[in-house]
N, C-alpha and C positions, 0 to 999 in steps of 0.2 A: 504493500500500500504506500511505501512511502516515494517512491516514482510518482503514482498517482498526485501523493499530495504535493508534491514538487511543481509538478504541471498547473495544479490549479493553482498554489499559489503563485507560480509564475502570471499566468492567464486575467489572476485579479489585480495584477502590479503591473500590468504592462498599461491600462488606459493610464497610471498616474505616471508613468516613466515619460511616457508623451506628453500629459502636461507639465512634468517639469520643464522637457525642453521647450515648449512653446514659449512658456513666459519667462524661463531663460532667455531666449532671441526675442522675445516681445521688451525685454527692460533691457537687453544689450544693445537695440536699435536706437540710433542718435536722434532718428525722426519720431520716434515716439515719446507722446506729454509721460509717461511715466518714467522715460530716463532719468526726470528731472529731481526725483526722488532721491532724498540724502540717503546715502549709503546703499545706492542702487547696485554699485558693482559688486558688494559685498551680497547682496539679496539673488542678482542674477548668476552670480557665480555657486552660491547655493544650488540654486534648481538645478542648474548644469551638473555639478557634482550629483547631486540626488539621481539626474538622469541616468548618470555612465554604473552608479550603482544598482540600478533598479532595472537595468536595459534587457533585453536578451542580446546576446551574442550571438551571429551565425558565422558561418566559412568565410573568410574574408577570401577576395582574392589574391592571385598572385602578382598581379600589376605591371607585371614587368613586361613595357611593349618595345622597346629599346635597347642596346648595347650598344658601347662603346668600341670597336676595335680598329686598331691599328687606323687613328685620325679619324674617322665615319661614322656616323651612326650607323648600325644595322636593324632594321626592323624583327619585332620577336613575336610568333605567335603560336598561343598554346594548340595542343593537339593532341587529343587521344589515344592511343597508336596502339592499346588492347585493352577492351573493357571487359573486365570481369568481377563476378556478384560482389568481392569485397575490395577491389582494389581496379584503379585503373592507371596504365602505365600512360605518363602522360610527356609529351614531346614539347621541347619549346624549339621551334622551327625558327632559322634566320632567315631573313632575306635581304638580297642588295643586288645593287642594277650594275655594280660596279666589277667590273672581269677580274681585275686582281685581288681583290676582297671573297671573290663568289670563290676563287680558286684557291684563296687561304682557310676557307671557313671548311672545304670539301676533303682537305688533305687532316682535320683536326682530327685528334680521338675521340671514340663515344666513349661517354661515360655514363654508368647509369647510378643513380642515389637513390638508396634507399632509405625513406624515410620513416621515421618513431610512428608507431602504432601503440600509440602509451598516450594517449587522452591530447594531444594537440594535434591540429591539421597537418599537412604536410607543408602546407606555408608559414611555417615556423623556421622551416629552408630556404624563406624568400634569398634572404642575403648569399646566401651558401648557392645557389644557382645562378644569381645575377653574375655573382665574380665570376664562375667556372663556365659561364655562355662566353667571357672574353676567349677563351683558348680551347673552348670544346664542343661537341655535339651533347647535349646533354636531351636524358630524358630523368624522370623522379618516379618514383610507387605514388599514387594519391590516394592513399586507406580510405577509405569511405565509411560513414557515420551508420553503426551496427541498427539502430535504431530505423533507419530510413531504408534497408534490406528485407522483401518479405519474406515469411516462415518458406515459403517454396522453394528460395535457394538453396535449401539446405543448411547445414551448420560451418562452423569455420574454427578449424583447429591451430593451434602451432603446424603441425604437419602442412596444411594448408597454406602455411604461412612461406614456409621453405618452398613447395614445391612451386607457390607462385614467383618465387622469386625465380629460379631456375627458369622457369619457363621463360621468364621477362629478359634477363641472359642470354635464351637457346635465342628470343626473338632480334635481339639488337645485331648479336652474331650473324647470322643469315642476311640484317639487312644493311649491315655498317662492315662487315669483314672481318669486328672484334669490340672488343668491349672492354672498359675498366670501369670496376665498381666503386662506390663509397657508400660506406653506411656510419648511420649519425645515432650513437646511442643504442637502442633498444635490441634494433635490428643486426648488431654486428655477430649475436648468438646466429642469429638461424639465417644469417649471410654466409660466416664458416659453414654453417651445416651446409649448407648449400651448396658451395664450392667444395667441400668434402666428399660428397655425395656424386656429384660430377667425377672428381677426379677418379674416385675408387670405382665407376664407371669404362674409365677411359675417354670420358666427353671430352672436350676443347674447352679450356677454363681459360678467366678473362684474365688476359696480359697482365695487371696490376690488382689490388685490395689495398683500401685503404678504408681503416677502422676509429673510427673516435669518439673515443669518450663511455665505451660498451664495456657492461658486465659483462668478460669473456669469463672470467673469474671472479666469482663476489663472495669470492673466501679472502680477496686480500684488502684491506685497508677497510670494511665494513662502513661505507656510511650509514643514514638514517634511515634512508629507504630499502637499504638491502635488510636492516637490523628489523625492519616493522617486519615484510617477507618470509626474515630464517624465525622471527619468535612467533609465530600465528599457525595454526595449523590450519590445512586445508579447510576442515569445516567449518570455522572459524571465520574466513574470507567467504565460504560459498553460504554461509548465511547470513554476513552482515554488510556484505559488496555485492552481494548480485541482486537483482531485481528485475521483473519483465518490463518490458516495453508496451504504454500504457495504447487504449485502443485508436488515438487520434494519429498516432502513425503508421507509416506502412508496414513496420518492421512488427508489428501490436501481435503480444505474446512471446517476442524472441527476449531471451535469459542474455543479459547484459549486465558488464559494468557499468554503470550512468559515469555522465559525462562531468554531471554538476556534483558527483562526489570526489569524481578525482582531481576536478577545482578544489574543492573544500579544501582536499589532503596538501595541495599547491599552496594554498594560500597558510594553511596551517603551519607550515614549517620556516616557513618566514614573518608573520603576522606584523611584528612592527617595522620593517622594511614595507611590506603596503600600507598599512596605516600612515608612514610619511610619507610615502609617495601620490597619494590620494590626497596628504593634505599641500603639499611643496605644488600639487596641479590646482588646487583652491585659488594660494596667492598666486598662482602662474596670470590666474585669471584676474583677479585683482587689480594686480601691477598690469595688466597687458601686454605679458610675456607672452604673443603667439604660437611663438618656433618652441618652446618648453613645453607650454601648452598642449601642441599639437603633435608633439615624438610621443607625449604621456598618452593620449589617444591611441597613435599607433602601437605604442606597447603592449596597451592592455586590449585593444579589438584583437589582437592577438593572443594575447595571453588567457584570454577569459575564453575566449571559441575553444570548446571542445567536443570531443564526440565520445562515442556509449563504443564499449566493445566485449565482443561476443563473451558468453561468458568461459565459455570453452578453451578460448585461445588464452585468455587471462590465466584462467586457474591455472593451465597447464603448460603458461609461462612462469608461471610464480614457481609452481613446483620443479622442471625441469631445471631453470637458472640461480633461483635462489633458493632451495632448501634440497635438492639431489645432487646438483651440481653435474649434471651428469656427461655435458661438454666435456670438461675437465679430467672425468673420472674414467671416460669411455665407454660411457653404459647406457648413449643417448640411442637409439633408435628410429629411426623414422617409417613414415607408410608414404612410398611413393603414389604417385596416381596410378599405377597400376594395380595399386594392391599390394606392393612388393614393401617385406620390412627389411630395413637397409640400417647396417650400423652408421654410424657416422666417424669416420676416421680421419682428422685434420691431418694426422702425419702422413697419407696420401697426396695431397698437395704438392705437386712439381711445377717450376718451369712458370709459376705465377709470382709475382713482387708482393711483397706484404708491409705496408707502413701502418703503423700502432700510434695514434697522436693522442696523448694525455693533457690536462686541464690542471697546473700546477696547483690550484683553490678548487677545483670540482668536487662539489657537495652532494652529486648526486652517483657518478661511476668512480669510486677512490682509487688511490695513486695504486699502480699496477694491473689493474683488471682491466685493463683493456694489452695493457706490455705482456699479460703471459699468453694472447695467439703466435709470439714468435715461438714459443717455447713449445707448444703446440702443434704448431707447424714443421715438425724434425725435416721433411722432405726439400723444403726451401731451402738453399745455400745461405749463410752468414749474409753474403755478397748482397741479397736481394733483399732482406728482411733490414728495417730503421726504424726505431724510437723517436719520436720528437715529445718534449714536453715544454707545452706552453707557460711561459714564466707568466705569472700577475693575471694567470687566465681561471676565470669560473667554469661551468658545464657551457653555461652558453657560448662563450666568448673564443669559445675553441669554433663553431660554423657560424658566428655573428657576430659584426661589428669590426669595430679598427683591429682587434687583435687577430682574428679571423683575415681580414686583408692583409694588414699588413704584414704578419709573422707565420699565420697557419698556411693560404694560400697559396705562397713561395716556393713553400715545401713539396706541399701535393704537387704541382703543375711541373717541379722539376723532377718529384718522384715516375708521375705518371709520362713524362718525356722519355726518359733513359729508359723506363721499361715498355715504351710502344718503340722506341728504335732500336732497341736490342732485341726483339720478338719478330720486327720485319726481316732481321738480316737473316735470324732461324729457319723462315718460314718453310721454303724450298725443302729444308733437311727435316721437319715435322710431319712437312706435308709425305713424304715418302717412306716413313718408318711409321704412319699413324695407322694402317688396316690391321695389321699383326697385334701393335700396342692397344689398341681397342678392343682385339676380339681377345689379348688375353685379360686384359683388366676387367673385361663383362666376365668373362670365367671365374674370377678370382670372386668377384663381386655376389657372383651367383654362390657360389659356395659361402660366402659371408652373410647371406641371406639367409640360405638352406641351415644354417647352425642359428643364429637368430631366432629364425623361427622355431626349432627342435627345442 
């Protein structure tokens, strides 16, 4: 019921959320006899605050219809490129009229990012795609809001989670010649399993990985969110975190995490950092501080959009990554879409680059848990696998903002270089040793299965 009461209480606070802002811009307007009101900015700056508190929050966009490269604008436009019931893999296509530009943009690597399927949109990677459309083909995952999914799709596992990633991979491969991934957070578990699962295949795995900021290991450095995870038992979370989806959406009767609890737990572990920062946008308004003003907007229409996810995939992330650990341990298993249970073995991985970038302050993935997939990784040479730890950097500040430009960025784009031109000069000798090394790694693979499942 209390989903239910969520909504309704929402549903009665949305006609006052609209009058806030009315007569917020009714007392902020210079032509209006009520501006004239002593201590009007102080009265319209109220309602405005009341508004951004009392608002709903939906998906914002991703905005981004522009880049910069090399002196030009290039035009950017979002695109689809496979829709599937929980995710859709989505392209930002450039364009330009100009032959040497068109010819720079067509020789770049694809890269695909995968983005946090952990209670904020995928455009919480705005900034993280803008920089990387300068020097690449980029496509993102766009998780889609479990609640707005109806009961006829079916349900949606971790396994699910993995095997769409793969696929999104097999698709970029086929249409770009190759691929390099990033994943931000959540997704760098069932990214490895991914590319694990490929490799002990014999698939074609993407030239580079780049990880940050991901509980590859949340045995090391425990922060607070891995610490709520290891002390809760499963039923625990499956009776006080899940809730159906109420009947006024599509999704009405699908078993979700709500979106406005995993705000709650967001906003709870910081509470007096929002508390000033809600009031630092009061006087923003005040004083007619706009540009202050107006970043604290875009923080929080971000911040506050979140969506509902499945309950399924939740539980059986909580328990796979934080309380089995079973990446780490070797005990992970998966169901491929065929049906097939497949172990996961990261020390499979050949012949792919792997960079680990840490958050020297990250309060949410602690120091080392994302550094032990080199360790992980036995099969990668020294040569390929690097460390980067961001000095003076939070969780965020590793895929957003200055530090992210200026110091994260540098990194990736020289990582992800040397390992697309050191995998062209390969290609020829891969290409003519891959029928043999494929049909013995499916052998190998199948027998890995066939004990699995025994």
């Amino acid at each position: 019921m209390l989903y239910q009461f969520y909504e309704a209480q929402r549903a009665l606070m949305e006609p006052f959320a609209e009058f806030a802002l009315a007569s917020s811009k009714m007392l902020a307007n210079p032509v209006s006899p009520l501006s004239q009101i002593p201590l009007v900015q102080r009265i319209s700056a109220s309602y405005d605050l009341m508004y951004r508190l009392g608002k709903d929050y939906v998906k914002p966009a991703f905005g981004i219809h522009s880049v910069h490269i090399k002196g030009s604008d290039v035009a950017v436009q979002e695109h689809i490129e496979i829709n599937k019931p929980f995710c859709d893999l989505l392209r930002f296509k450039r364009f330009s009229d100009n032959a040497d530009t068109l010819h720079s943009l067509h020789d770049m690597p694809a890269v695909l990012v995968v983005a946090p399927l952990s209670g904020h949109y995928a455009t919480l990677l705005r900034d993280t795609v803008k920089q990387l459309l300068k020097d690449h083909k980029v496509y993102i995952t766009d998780w889609k809001n479990a609640r707005l999914v109806p009961l006829s799709e079916g349900e949606f596992h971790l396994d699910d989670y993995v095997n769409y990633v793969q696929s999104f991979i097999r698709h970029i491969q086929a249409t770009q010649g190759h691929c390099h991934v990033i994943s931000v957070c959540q997704p760098t578990v069932p990214v490895l399993a991914a590319v694990s699962l490929m490799a002990s295949r014999g698939e074609t795995l993407p030239l580079s990985m780049t990880m940050m900021g991901g509980p590859i290991d949340a045995t090391k450095s425990p922060t607070a969110v891995n610490n709520l995870a290891m002390n809760k038992s499963h039923d625990w979370f499956e009776n006080n975190v899940i809730y159906r989806v109420p009947a006024s959406f599509p999704g009405a009767g699908r078993r979700v995490y709500p979106g406005f609890l995993q705000h709650t737990g967001f906003v709870a572990m910081n509470p007096d950092r929002h508390m000033k920062s809600h009031y630092d946008y009061f006087k923003d308004l005040i004083k007619g501080d706009d540009a202050s003003a107006e970043q604290h907007r875009q923080f929080y229409d971000e911040y506050n959009a979140v969506l509902d996810m499945d309950a399924d995939y939740y539980l059986e992330t909580i328990a796979t990554v934080f309380q089995e650990f079973k990446l780490v341990r070797g005990t992970w298993d998966v169901r491929s879409d065929d049906g097939d249970i497949e172990r996961v073995r990261p020390q499979d991985i050949s012949g792919c680059g792997l960079l680990t970038i840490e958050g020297e302050l990250d309060d949410i993935s602690g120091s080392g848990q994302t550094k032990a997939a080199l360790k992980l990784c036995a099969g990668i040479p020294a040569s390929d696998k690097h460390h980067y730890e961001v000095k003076g950097a939070g969780h965020y500040g590793i895929f957003s903002g200055r530090r992210w430009r200026d110091m994260v960025y540098p990194e990736v784009l020289s990582f992800i270089k040397a390992h697309h031109r050191a995998t062209k000069k390969s290609t020829a000798k891969k290409a003519i040793a891959s029928p043999s090394a494929v049909a013995n790694a499916s052998s190998k693979a199948a027998s890995r299965r066939r004990k699995a499942t025994a």
